[in-house]
C-alpha positions in Angstrom: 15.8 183.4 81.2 18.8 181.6 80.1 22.0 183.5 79.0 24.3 181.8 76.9 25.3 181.9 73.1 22.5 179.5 72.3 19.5 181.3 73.6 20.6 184.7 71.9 21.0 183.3 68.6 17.9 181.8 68.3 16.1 185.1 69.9 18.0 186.8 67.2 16.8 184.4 64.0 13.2 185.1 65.3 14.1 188.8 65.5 12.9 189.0 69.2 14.9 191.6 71.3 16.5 190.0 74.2 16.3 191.2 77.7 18.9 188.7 79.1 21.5 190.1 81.7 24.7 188.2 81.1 25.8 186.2 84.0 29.5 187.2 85.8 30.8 184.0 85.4 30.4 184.0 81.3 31.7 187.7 81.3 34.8 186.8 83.3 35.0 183.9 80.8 34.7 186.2 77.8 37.1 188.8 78.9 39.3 186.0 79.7 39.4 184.9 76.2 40.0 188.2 74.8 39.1 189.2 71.2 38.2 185.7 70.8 35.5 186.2 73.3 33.5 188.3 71.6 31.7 191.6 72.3 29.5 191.8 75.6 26.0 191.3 74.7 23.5 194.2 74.9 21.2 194.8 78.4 18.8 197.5 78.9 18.1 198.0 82.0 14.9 199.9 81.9 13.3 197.1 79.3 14.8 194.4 82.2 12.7 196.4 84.9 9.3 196.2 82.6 9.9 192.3 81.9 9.9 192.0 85.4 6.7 193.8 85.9 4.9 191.2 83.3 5.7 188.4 84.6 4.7 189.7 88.1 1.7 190.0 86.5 1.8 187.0 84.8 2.5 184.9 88.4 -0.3 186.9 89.9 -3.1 185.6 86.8 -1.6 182.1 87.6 -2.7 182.4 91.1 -6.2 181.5 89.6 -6.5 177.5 89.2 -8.4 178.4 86.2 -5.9 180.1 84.7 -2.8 178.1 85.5 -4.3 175.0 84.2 -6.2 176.1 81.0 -9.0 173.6 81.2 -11.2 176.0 78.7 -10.8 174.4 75.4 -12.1 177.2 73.2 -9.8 180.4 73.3 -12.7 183.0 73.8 -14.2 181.0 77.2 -10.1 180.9 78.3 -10.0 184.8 77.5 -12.5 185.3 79.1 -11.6 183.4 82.3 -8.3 185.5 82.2 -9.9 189.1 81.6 -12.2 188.0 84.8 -9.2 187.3 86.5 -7.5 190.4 85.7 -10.7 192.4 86.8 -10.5 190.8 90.3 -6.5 191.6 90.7 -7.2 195.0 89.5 -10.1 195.3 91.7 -8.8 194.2 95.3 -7.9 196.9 97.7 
């Protein structure tokens, strides 16, 4: 994900809850400024480790050509093709 003022605001408008680490350049940048720089931005870690975790998952369903290209053009066929896909992940030894 991107980190800078930009991103965040919009995530905030649409009242999603970022899980964006800020970058050491832009903190050395925003204690640099001082109060002018604003407060640090918030970072869970623990919510940081489970976004990783989905889109490991999600990398591994895009493995499938299927998947990754979305040639299905009703929703329920695609659905399908990615619960099958899930299946065989969660299947293999």
């Amino acid at each position: 994900a991107y980190s800078n003022r930009r991103t965040r605001r919009y995530l905030r408008r649409r009242a999603i809850r970022h899980v964006i680490p800020e970058k050491a350049d832009q903190a050395a940048n925003r204690r640099k400024r001082g109060g002018a720089g604003g407060r640090p931005p918030g970072f869970d870690k623990e919510r940081y480790k489970k976004r990783n975790v989905v889109e490991r998952a999600i990398n591994k369903l895009k493995n499938f050509r299927a998947v990754a290209t979305r040639y299905d053009k009703r929703v329920y066929i695609f659905l399908g093709t990615v619960t099958v896909a899930a299946l065989v992940i969660w299947l293999r030894p």
